[in-house]
HTML snippet that shows the backbone in 3Dmol.js (N, CA, C, O; Angstrom):
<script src="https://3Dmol.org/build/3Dmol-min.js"></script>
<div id="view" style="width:600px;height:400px;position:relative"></div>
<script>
const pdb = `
ATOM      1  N   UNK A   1     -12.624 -13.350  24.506  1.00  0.00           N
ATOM      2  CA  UNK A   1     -13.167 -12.248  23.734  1.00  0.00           C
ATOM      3  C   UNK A   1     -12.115 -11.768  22.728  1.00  0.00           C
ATOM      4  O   UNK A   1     -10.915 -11.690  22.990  1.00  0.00           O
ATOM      5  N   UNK A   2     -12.664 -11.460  21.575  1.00  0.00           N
ATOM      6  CA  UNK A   2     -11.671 -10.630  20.226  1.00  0.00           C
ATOM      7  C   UNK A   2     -11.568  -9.211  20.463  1.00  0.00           C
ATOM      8  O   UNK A   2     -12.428  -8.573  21.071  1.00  0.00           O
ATOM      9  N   UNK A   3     -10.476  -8.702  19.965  1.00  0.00           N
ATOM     10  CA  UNK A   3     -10.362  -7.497  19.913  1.00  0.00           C
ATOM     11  C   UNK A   3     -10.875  -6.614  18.658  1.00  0.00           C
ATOM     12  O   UNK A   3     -11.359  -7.453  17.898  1.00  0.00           O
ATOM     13  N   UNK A   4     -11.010  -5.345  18.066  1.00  0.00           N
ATOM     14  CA  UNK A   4     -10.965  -5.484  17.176  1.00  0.00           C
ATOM     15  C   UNK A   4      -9.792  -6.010  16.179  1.00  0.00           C
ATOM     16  O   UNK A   4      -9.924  -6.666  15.146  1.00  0.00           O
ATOM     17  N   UNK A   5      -8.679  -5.558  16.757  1.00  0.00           N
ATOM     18  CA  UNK A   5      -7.143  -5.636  16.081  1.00  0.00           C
ATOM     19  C   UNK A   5      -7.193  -6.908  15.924  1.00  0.00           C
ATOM     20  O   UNK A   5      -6.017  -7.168  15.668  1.00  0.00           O
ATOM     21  N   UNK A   6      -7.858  -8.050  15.899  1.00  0.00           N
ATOM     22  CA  UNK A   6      -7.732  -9.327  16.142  1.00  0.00           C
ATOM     23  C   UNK A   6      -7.036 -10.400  16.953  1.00  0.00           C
ATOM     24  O   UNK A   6      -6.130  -9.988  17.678  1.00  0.00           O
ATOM     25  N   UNK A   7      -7.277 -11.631  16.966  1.00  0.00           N
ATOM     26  CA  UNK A   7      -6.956 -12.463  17.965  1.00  0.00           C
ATOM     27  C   UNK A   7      -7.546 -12.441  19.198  1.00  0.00           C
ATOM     28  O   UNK A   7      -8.111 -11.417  19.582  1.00  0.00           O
ATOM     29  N   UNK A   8      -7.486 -13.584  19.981  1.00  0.00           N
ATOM     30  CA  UNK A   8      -8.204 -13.299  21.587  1.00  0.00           C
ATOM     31  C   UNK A   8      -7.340 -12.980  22.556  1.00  0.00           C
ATOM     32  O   UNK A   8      -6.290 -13.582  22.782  1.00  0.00           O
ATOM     33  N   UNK A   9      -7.893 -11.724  23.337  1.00  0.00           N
ATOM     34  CA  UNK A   9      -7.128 -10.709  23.969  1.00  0.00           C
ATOM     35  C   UNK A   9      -7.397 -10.951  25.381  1.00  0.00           C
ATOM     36  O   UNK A   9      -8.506 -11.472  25.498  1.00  0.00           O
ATOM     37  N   UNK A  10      -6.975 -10.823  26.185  1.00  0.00           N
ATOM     38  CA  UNK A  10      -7.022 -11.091  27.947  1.00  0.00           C
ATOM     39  C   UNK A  10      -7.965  -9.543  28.253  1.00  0.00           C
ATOM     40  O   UNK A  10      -7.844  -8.423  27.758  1.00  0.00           O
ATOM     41  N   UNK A  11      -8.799 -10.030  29.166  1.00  0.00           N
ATOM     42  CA  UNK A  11      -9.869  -9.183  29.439  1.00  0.00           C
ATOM     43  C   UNK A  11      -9.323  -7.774  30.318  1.00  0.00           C
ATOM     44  O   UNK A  11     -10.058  -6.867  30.707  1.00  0.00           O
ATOM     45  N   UNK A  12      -8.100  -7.849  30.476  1.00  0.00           N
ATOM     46  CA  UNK A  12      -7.382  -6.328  31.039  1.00  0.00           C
ATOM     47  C   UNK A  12      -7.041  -5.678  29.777  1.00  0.00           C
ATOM     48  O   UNK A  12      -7.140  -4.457  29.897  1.00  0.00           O
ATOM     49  N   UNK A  13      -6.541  -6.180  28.182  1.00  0.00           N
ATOM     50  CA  UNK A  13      -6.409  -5.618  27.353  1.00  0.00           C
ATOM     51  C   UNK A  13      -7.241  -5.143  26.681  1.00  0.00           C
ATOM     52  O   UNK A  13      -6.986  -4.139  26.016  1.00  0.00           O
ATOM     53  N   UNK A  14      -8.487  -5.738  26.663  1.00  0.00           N
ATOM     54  CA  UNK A  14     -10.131  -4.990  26.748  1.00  0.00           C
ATOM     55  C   UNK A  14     -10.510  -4.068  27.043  1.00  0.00           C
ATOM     56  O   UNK A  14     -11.043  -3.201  26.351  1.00  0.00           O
ATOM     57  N   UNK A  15     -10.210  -4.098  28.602  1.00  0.00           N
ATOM     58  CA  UNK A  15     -10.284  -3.695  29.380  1.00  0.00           C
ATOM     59  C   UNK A  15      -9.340  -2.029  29.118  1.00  0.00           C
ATOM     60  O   UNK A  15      -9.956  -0.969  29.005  1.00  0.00           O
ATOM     61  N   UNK A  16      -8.716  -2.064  29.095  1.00  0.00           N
ATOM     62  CA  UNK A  16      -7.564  -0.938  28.945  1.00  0.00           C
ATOM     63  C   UNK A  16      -8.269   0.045  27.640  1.00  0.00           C
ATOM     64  O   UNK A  16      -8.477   1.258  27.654  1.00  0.00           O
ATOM     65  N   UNK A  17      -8.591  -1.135  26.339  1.00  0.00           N
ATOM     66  CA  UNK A  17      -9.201  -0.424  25.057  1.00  0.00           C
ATOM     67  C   UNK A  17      -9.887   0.551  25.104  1.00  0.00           C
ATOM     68  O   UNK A  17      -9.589   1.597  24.529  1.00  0.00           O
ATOM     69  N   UNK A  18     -11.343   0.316  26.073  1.00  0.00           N
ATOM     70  CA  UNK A  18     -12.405   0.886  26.734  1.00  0.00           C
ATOM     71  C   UNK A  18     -11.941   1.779  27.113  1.00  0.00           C
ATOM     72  O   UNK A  18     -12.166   2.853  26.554  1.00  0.00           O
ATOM     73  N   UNK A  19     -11.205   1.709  28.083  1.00  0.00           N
ATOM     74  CA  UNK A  19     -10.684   3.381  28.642  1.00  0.00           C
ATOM     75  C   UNK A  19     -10.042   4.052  28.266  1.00  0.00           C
ATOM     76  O   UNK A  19      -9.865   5.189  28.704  1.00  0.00           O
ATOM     77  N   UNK A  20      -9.369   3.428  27.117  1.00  0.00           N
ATOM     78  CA  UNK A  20      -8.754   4.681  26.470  1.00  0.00           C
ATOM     79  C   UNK A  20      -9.808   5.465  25.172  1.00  0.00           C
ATOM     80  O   UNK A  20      -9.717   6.631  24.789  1.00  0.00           O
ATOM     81  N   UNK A  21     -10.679   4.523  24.736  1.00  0.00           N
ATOM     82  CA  UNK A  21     -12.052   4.677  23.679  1.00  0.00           C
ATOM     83  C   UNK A  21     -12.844   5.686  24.665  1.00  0.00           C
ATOM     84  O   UNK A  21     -12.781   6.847  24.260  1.00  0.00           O
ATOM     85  N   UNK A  22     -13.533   5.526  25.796  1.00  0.00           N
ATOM     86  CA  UNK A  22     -14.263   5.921  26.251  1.00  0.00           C
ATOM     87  C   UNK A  22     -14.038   7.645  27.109  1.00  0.00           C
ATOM     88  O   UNK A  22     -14.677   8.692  27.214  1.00  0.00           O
ATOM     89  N   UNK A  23     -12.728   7.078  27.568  1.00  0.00           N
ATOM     90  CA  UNK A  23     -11.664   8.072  28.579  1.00  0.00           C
ATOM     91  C   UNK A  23     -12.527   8.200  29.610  1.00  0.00           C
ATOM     92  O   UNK A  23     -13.362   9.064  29.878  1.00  0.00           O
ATOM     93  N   UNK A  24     -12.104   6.931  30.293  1.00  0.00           N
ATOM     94  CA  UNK A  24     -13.109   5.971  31.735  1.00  0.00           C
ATOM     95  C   UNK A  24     -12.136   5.473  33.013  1.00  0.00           C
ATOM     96  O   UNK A  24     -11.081   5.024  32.565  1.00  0.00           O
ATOM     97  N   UNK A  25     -12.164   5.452  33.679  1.00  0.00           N
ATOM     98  CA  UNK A  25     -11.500   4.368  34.939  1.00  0.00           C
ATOM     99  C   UNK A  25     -11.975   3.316  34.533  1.00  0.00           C
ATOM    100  O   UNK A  25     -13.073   3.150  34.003  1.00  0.00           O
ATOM    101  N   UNK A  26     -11.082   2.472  34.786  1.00  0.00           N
ATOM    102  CA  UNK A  26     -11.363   0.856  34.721  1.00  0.00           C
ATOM    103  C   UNK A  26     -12.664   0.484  35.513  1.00  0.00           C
ATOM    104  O   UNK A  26     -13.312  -0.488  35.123  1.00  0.00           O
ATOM    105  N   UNK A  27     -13.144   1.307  36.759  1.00  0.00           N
ATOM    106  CA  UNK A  27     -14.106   0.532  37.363  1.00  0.00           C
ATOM    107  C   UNK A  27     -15.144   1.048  37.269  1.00  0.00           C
ATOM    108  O   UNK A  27     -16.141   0.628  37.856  1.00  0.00           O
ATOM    109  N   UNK A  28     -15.126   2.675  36.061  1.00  0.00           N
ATOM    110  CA  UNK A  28     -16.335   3.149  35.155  1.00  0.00           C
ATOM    111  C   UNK A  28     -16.791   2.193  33.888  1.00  0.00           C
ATOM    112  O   UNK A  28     -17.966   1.932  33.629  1.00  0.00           O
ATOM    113  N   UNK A  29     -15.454   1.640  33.021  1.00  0.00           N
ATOM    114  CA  UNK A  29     -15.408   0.722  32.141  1.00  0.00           C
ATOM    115  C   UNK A  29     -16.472  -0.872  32.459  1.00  0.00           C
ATOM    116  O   UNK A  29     -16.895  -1.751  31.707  1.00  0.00           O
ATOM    117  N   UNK A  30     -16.574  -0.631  33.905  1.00  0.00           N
ATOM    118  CA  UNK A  30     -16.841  -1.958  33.903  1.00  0.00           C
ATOM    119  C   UNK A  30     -18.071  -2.180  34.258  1.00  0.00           C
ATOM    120  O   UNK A  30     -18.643  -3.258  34.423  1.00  0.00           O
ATOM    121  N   UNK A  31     -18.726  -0.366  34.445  1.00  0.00           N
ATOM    122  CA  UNK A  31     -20.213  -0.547  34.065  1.00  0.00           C
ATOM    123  C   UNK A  31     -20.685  -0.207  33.085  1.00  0.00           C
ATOM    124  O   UNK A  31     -21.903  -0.185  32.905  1.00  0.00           O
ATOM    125  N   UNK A  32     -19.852   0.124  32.257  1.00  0.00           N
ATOM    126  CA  UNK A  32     -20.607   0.183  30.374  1.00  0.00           C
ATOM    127  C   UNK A  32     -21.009  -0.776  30.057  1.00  0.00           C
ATOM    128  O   UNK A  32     -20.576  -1.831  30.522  1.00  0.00           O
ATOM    129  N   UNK A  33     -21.917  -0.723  29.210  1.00  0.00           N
ATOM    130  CA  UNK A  33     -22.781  -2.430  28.405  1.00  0.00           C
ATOM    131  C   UNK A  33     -21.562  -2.729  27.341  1.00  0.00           C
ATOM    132  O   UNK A  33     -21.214  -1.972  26.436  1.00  0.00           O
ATOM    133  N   UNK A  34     -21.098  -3.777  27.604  1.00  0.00           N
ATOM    134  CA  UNK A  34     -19.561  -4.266  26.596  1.00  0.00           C
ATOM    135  C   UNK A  34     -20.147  -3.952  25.638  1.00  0.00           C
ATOM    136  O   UNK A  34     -19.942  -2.903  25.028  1.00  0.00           O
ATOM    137  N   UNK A  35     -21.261  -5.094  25.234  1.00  0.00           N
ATOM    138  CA  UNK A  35     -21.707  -5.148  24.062  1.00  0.00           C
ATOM    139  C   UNK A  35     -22.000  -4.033  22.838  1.00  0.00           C
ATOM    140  O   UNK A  35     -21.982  -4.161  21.614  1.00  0.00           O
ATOM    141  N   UNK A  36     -22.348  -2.584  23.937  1.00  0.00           N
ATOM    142  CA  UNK A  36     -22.418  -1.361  22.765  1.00  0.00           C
ATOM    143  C   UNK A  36     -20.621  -0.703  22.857  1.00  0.00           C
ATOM    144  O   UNK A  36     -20.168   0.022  21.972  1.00  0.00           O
ATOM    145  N   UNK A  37     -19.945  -1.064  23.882  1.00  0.00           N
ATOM    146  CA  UNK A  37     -18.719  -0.785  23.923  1.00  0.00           C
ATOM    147  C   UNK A  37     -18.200  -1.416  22.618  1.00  0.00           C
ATOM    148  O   UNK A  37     -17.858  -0.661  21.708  1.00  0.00           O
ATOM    149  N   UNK A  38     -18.110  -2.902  22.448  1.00  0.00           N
ATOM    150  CA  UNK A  38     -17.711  -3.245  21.042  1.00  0.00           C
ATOM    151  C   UNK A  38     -17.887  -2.719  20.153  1.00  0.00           C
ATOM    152  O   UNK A  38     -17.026  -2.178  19.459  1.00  0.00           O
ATOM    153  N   UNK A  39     -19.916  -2.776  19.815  1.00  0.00           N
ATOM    154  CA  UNK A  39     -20.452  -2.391  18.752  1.00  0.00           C
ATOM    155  C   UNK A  39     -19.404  -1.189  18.290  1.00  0.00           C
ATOM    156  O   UNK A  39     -18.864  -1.216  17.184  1.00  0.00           O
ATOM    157  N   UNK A  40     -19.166  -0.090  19.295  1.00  0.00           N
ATOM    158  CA  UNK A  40     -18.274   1.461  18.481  1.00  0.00           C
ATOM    159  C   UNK A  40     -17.546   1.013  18.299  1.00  0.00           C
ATOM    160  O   UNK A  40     -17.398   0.943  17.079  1.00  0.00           O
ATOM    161  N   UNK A  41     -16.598   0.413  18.970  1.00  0.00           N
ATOM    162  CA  UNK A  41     -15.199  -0.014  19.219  1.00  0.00           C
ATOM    163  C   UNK A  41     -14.945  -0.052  17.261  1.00  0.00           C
ATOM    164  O   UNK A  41     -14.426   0.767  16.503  1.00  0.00           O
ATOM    165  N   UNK A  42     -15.586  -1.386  17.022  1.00  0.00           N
ATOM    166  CA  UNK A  42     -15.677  -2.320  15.519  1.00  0.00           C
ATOM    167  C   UNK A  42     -15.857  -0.949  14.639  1.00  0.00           C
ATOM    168  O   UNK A  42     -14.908  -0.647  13.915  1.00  0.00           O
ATOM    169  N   UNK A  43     -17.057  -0.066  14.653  1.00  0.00           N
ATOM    170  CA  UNK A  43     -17.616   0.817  13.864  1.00  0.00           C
ATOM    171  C   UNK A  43     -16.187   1.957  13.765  1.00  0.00           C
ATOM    172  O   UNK A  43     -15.834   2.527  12.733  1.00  0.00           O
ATOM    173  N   UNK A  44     -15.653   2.059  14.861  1.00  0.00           N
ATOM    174  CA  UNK A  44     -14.857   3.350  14.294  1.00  0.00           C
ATOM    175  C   UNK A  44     -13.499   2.598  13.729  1.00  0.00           C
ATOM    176  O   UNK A  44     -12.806   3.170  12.887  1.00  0.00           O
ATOM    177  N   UNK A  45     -13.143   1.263  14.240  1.00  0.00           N
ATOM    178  CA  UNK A  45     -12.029   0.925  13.395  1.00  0.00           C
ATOM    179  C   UNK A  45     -12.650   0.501  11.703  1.00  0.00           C
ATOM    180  O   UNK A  45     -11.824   0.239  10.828  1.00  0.00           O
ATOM    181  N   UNK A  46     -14.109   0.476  11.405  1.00  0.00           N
ATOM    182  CA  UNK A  46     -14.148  -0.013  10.243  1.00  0.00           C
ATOM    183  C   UNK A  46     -14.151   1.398   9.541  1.00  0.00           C
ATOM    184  O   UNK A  46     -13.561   1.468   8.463  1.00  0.00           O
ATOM    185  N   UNK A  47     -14.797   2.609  10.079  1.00  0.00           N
ATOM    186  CA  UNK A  47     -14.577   3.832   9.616  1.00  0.00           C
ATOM    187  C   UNK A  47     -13.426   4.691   9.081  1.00  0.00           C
ATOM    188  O   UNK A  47     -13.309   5.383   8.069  1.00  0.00           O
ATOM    189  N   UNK A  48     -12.268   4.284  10.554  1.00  0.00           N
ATOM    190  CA  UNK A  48     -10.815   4.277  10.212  1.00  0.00           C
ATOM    191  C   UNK A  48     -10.485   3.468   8.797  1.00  0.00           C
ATOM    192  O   UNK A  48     -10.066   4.076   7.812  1.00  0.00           O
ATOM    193  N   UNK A  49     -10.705   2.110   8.802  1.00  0.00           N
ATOM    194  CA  UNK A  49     -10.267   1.524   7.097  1.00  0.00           C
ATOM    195  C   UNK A  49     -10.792   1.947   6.359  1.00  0.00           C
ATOM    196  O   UNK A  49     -10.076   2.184   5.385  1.00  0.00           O
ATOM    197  N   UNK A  50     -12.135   2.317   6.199  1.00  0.00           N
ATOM    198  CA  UNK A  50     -12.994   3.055   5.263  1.00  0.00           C
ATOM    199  C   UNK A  50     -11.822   4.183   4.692  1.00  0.00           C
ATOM    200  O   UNK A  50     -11.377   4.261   3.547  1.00  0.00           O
ATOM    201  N   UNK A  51     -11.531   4.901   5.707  1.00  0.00           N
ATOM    202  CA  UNK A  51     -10.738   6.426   5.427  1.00  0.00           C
ATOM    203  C   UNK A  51      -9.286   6.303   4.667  1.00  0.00           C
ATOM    204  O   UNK A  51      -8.814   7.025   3.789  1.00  0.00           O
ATOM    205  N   UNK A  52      -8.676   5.000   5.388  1.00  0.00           N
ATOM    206  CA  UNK A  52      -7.385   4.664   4.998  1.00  0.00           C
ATOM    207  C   UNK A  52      -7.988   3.924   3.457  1.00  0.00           C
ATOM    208  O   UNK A  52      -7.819   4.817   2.626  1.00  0.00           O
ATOM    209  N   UNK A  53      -8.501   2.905   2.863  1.00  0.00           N
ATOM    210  CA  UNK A  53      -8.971   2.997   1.648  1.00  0.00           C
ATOM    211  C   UNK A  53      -8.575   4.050   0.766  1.00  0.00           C
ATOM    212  O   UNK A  53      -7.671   4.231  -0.049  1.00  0.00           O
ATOM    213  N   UNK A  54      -9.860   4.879   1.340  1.00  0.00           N
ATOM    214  CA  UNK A  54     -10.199   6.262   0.101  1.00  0.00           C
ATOM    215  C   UNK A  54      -8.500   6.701  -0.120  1.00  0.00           C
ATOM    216  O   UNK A  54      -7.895   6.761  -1.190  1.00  0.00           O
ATOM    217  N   UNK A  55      -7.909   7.013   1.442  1.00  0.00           N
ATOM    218  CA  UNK A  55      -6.757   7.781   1.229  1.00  0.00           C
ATOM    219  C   UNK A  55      -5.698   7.214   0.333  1.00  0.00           C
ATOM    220  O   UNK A  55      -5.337   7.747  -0.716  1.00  0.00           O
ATOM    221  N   UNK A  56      -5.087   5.768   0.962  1.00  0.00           N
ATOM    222  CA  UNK A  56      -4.486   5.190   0.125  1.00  0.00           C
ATOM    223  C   UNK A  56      -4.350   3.998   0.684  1.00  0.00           C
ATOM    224  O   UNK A  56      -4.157   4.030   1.900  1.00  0.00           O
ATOM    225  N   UNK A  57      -4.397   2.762   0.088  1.00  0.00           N
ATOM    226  CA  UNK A  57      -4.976   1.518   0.602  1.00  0.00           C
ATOM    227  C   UNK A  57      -3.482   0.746   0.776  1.00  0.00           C
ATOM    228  O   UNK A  57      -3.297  -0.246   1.480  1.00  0.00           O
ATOM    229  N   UNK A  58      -2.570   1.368   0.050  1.00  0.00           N
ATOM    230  CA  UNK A  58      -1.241   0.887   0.496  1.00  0.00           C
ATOM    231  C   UNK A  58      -0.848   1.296   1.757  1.00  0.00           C
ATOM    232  O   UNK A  58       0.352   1.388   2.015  1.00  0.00           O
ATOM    233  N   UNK A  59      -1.529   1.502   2.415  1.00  0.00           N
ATOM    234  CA  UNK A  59      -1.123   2.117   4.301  1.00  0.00           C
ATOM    235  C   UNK A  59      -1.953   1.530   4.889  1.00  0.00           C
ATOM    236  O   UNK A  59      -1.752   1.531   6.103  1.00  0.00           O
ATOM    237  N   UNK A  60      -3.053   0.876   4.486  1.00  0.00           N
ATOM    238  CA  UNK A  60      -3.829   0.195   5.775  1.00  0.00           C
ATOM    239  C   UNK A  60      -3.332  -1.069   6.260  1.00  0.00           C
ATOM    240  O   UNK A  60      -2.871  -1.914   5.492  1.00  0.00           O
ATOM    241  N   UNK A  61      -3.428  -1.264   7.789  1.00  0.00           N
ATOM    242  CA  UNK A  61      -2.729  -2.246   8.672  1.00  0.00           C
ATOM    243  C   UNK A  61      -3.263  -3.823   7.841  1.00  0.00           C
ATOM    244  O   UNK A  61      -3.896  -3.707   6.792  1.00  0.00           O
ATOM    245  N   UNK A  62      -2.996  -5.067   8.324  1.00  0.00           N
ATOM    246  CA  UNK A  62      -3.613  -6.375   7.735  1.00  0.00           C
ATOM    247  C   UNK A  62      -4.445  -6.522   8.414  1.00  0.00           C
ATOM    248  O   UNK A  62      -5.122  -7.481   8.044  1.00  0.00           O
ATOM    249  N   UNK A  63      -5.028  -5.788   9.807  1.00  0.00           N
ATOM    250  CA  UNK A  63      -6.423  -5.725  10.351  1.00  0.00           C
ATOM    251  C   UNK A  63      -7.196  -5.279   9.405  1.00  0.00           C
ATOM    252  O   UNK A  63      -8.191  -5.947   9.122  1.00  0.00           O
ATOM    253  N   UNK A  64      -6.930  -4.080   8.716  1.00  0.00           N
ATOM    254  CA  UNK A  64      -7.340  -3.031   8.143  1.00  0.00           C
ATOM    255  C   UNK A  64      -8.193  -3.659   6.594  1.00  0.00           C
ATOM    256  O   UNK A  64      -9.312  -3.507   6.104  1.00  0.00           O
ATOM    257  N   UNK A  65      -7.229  -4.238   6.307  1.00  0.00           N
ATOM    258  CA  UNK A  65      -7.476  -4.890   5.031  1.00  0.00           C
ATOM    259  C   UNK A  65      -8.185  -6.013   5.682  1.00  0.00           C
ATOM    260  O   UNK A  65      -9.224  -6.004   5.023  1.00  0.00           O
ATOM    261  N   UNK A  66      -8.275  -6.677   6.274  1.00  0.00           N
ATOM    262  CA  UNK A  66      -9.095  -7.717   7.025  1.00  0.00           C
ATOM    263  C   UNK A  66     -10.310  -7.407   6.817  1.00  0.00           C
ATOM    264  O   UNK A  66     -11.086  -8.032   6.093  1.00  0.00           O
ATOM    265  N   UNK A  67     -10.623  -6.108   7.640  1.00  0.00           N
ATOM    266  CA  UNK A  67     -12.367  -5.661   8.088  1.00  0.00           C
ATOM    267  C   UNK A  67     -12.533  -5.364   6.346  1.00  0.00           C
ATOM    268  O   UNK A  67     -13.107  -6.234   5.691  1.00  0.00           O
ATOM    269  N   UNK A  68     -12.178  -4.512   5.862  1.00  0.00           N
ATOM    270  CA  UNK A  68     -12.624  -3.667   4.883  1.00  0.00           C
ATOM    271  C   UNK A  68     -12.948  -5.121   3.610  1.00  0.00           C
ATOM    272  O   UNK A  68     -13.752  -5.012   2.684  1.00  0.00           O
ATOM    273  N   UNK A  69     -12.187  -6.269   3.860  1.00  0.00           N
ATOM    274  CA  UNK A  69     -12.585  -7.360   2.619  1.00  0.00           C
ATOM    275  C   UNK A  69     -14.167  -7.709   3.480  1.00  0.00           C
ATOM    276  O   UNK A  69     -15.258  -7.566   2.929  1.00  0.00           O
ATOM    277  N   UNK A  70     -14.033  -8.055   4.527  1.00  0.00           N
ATOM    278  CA  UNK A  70     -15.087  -8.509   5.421  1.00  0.00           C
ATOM    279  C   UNK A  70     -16.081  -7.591   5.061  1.00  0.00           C
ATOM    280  O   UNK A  70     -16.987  -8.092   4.396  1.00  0.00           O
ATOM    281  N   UNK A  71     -16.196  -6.205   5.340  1.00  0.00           N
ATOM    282  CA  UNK A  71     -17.028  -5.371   4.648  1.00  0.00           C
ATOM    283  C   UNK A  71     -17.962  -5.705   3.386  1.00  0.00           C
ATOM    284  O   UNK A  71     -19.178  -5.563   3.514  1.00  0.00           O
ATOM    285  N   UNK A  72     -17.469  -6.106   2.280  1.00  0.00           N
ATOM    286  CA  UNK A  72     -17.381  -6.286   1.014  1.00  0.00           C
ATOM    287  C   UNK A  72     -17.995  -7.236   0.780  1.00  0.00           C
ATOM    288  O   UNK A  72     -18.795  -7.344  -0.149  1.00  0.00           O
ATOM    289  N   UNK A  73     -17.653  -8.264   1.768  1.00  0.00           N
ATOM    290  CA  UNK A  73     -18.380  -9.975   1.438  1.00  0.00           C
ATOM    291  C   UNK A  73     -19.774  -9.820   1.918  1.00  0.00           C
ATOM    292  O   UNK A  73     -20.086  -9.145   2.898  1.00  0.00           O
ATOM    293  N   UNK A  74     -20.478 -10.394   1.272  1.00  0.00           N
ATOM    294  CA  UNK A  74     -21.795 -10.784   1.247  1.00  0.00           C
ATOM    295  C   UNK A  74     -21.966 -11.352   2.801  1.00  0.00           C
ATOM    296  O   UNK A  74     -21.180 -12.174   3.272  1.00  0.00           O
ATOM    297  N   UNK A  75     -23.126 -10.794   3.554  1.00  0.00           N
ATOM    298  CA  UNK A  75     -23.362 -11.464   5.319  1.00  0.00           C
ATOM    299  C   UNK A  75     -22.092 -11.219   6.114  1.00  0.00           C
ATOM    300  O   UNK A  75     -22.063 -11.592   7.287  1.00  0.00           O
ATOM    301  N   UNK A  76     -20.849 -10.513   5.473  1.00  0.00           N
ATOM    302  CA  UNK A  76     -20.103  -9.666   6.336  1.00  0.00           C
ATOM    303  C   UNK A  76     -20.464  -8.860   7.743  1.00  0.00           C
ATOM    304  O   UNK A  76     -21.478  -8.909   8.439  1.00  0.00           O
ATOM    305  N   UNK A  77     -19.669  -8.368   7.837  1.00  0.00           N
ATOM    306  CA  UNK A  77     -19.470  -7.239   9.172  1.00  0.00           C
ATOM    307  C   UNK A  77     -20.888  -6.965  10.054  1.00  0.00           C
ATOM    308  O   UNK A  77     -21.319  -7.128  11.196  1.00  0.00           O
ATOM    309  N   UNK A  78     -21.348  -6.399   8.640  1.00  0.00           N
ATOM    310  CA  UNK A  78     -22.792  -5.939   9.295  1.00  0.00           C
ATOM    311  C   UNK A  78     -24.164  -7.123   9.162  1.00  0.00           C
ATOM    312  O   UNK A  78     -25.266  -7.066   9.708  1.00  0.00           O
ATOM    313  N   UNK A  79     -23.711  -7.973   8.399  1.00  0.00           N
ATOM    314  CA  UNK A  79     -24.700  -9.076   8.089  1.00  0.00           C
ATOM    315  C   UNK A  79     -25.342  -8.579   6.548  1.00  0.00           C
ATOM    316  O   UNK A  79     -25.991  -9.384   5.880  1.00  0.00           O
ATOM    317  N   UNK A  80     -25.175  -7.653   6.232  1.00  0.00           N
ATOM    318  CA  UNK A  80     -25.657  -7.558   4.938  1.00  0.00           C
ATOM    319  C   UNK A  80     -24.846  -7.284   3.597  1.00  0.00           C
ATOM    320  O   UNK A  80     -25.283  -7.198   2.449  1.00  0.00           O
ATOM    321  N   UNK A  81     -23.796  -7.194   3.974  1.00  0.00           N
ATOM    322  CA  UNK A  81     -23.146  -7.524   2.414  1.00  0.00           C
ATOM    323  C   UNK A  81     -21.934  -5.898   2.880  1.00  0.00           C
ATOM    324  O   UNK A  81     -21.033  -5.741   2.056  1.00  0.00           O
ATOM    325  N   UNK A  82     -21.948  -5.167   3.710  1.00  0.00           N
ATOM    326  CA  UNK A  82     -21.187  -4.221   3.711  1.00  0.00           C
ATOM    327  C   UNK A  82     -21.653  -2.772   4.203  1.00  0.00           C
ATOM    328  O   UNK A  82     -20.837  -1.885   4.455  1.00  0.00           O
ATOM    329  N   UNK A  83     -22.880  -2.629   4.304  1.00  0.00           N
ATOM    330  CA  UNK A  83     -23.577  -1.777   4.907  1.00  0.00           C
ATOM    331  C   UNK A  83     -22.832  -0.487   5.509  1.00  0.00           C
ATOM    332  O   UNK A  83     -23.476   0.374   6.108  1.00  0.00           O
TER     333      UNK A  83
END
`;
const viewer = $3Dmol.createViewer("view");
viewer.addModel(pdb, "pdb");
viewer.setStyle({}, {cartoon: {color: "spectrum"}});
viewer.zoomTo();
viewer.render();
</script>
């Protein structure tokens, strides 16, 4: 599994994300539906670049700049061009 920060991450570092996103026990974490766990996970780090953008785009991480080109491209992030 990917993180958002990128690369594939060992499922305790996932794991850990969640609970600190959620502010969960690990063995509350592990009855959330991942799948809408991601879905926010993705949405507030693309919100975060969104913000770092506007603010000043010379401060966003190379994740940062990652999502936010991904954004932009056509069938990107959201499947529709940037949504």
């Amino acid at each position: 599994m990917y993180l958002i920060h990128g690369g594939p991450q060992p499922d305790e570092a996932i794991l850990s994300n969640v609970c600190d996103a959620f502010t969960c026990t690990p063995p509350e974490a592990k009855d959330i539906d991942w799948r809408d766990a991601m879905e926010v996970l993705e949405y507030r780090m693309l919100s975060a670049a969104k913000t770092q953008h506007n603010e000043d785009i010379t401060k966003m991480t190379p994740s940062m700049a990652a999502l936010w080109v991904e954004m932009l491209t056509p069938g990107g992030v959201t499947g529709n061009g940037g949504g």
